[in-house]
C-alpha positions as CSV (number, residue, x, y, z in Angstrom):
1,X,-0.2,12.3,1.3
2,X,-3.5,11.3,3.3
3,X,-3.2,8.1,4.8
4,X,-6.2,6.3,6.3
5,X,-6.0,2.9,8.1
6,X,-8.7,0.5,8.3
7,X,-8.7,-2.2,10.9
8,X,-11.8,-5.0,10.3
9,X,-12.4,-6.8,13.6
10,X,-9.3,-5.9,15.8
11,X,-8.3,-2.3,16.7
12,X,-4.3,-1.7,15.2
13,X,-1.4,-1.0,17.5
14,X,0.2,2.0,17.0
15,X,3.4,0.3,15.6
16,X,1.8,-1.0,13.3
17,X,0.9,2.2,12.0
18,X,3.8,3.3,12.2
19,X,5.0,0.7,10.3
20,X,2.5,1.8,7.5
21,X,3.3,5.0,7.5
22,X,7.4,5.0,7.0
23,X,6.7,2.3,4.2
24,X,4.2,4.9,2.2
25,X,6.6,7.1,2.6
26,X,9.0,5.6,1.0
27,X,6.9,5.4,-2.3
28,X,7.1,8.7,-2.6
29,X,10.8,8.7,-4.4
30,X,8.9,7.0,-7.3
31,X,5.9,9.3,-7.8
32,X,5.7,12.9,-5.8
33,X,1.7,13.6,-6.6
34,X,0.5,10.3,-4.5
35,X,-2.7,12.0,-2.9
36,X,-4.2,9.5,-1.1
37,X,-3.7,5.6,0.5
38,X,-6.1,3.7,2.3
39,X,-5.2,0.8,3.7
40,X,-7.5,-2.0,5.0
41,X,-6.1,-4.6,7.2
42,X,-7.8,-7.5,7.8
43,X,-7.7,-11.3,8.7
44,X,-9.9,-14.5,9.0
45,X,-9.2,-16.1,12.5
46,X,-8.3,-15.3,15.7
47,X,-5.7,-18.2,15.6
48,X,-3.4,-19.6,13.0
49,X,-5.1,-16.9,10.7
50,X,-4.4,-15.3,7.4
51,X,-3.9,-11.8,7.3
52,X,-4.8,-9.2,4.3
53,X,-3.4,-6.1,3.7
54,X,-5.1,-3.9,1.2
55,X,-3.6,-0.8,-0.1
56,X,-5.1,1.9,-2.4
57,X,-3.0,4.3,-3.7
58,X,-4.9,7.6,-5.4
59,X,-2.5,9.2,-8.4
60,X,-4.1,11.9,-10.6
61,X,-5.8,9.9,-13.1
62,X,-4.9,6.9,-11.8
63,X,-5.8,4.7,-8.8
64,X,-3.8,1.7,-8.0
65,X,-4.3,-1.3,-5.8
66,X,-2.4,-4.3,-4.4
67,X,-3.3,-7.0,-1.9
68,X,-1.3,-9.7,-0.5
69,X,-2.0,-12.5,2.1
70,X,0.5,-13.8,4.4
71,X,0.6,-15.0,8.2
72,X,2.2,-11.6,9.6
73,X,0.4,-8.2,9.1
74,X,3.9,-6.4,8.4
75,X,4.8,-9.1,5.6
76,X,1.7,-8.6,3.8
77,X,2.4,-5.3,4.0
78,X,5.9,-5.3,2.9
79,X,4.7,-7.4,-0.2
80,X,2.0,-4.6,-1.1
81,X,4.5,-2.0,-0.8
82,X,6.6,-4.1,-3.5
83,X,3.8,-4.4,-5.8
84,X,2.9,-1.0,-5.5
85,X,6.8,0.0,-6.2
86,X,6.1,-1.8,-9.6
87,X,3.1,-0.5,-10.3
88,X,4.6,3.2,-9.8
89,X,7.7,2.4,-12.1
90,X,5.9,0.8,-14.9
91,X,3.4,4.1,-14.7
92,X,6.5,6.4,-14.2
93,X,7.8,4.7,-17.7
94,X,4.9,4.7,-19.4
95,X,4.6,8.7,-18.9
96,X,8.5,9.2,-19.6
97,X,8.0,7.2,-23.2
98,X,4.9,9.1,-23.4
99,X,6.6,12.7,-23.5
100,X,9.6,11.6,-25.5
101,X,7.0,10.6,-28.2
């Protein structure tokens, strides 16, 4: 899986990438033919600012997003991972009942 990280207005430590990285990985026990996942990282203030983490994930045939908002870049994040988890079980479902059919 390609990964490419976007930082808008603030260069991203490397922790933080790493950070990215090990949670990807981790969706790859719900779908092996992930190809791609861009993630843009952005926020609105320097101080007391919300920050937005925007992940892309590129399936064959599909394409599947989440964004979330919170005050801490790893929590937003986290809560994109989840949403992404769901996104890959409800498509992992629909293809199961699909060759059961």
């Amino acid at each position: 899986m390609n990964v490419s990280i976007t930082a808008r207005k603030f260069k991203a430590h490397d922790s933080l990438k790493d950070h990215i990285k090990k949670e990807l990985s981790s969706l790859r026990k719900y779908n092996d033919d992930i190809t791609r996942a861009d993630v843009i990282l952005s926020y609105q203030n320097h101080r007391d600012s919300i920050k937005t983490a925007e992940i892309t994930l590129h399936v064959p045939g599909q394409t599947l997003n989440a964004t979330d908002n919170s005050d801490d870049f790893k929590k937003s994040i986290n809560s994109s991972i989840e949403k992404l988890t769901r996104q890959l079980k409800t498509l992992k479902s629909k293809r199961v009942s699909y060759r059961n059919d």
